[in-house]
Each structure stands twice: as C-alpha cells, then as structure tokens.
N, C-alpha and C positions, 0 to 999 in steps of 0.2 A: 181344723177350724180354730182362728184364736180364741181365747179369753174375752168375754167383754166385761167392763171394769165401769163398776156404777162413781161416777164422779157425784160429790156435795153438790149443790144449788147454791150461789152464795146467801140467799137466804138460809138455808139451813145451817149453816158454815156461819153467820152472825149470830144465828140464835142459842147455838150449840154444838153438842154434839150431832154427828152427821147420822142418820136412821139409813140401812144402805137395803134396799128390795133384794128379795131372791131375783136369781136369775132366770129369767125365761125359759132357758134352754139350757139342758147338761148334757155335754158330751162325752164320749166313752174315749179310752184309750183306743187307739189304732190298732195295738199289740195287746195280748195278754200272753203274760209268761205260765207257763206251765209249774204247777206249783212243787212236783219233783225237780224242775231246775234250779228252783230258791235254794241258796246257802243257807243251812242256820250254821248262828255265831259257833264259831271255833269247831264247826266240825267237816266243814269243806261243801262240796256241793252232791250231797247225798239224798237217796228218793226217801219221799216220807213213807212211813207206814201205809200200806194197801196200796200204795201207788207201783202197781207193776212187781216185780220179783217178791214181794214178802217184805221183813221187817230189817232183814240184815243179824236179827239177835239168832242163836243159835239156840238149836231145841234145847241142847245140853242145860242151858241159862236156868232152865226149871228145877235143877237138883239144888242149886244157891236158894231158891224157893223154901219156905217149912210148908208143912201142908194145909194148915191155914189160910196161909196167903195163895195157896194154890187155888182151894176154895175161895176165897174173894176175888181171885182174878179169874176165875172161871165163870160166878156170873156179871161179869161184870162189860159183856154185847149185850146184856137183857136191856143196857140204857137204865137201871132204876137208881135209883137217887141213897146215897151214904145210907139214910137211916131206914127204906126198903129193904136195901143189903143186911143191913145189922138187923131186920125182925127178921127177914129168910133166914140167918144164919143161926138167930139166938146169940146173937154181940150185942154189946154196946157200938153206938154210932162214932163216937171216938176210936173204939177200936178196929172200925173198917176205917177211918181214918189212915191211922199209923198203920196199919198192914199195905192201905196204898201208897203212901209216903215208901213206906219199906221198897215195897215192889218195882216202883218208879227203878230207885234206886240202885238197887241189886242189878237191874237190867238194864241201866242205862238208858230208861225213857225221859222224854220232857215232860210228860202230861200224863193224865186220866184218858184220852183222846188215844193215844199210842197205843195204853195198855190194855184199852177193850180191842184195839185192834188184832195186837198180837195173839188175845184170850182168843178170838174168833179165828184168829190163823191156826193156834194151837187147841183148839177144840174139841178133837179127837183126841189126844196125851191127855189133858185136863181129866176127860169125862172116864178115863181108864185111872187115871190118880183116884178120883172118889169113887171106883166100883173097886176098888181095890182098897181103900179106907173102907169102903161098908163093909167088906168082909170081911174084916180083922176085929 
C-alpha cells in the first residue's frame, strides 16, 4: 500500500507554516527480518545472543574474569538496576559500573543486554565460582 502524503492547503501555505495531520492509517512492512540475520557493524552477519546456538564466547572467557566481576555478572538475569547490584553485593554503584564496563570488554559484548545473557547461558559455571568463593 502506498504512502499517503498530507499536501498544505493553500490557505495554510499563506498563512505559514504547514500543520501536517497524523496519518489515518499505518502500515507494516510486508517483511520482517529475523533479527539474528541483522549484521552488526564490523562483525559480519552473526546470531545475537540467545538467539539459537548460545553466545558464540567461549566458556573458557570466564578465567579473563576476576571474581568480582564474576559475581556481578552472575546476578546480573535478576534484571536489577546498578545500584540493587551494588546493595546485593556491598559495592558502590560506580563500582558495579566499571566491573560492567570491564566485563563488556574482556568478552567482547556490545551491551548490558548480551552480558545478562551470557550470565544466564553460564549460569551453572557462575554459581559453582561463588560456592567455591564461599568456601575459601
């Protein structure tokens, strides 16, 4: 279905600027692409996180980890917000910052978005990291 395209009045068009109405009707694309088919910039066309096979990083990735940041990426599918993170942990909210900056990082994520994913892929490693902190 085309576009319809509100043309001025020429009365509005003397008087000034043109005021244009929403459209009546919005149409969908025909297509929608599957968002594992989207390219991101400079890395080819690869599936995002949860989408089908896992994350692509490799479990090994977690030893580049300190254990700190093992613990902030482990709760970090709970969805709570920097400064929930930092009362759970006894941080400053700055410092669950920079440990997710770090983390991004080290693992080669884009996002916050990625790295709860991965925390949730690696779920079971994580939760064996801190039963293995607690008893030490």
């Amino acid at each position: 279905m085309p576009k319809r395209l509100v043309e001025p009045t020429a009365e509005q068009t003397a008087t000034g600027p043109a005021t244009v109405a929403a459209p009546s009707t919005i149409t969908a694309p025909s297509t929608v692409t599957a968002p594992s088919a989207i390219a991101a910039p400079g890395r080819g066309a690869t599936a995002l996180p949860g989408a089908g096979k896992g994350t692509g990083v490799p479990r090994s990735a977690l030893r580049a980890l300190t254990p700190r940041e093992r613990e902030v990426l482990s709760v970090l599918p709970s969805g709570e917000g920097n400064v929930a993170i930092a009362r759970r942990l006894g941080i400053a909210e700055r410092t669950v910052k920079a440990h997710l900056t770090s983390i991004t990082r080290k693992l080669g994520l884009r996002s916050r978005v990625e790295a709860a994913l991965l925390s949730a892929e690696w779920a079971d490693e994580l939760r064996a990291d801190r039963a293995d902190a607690d008893l030490t």
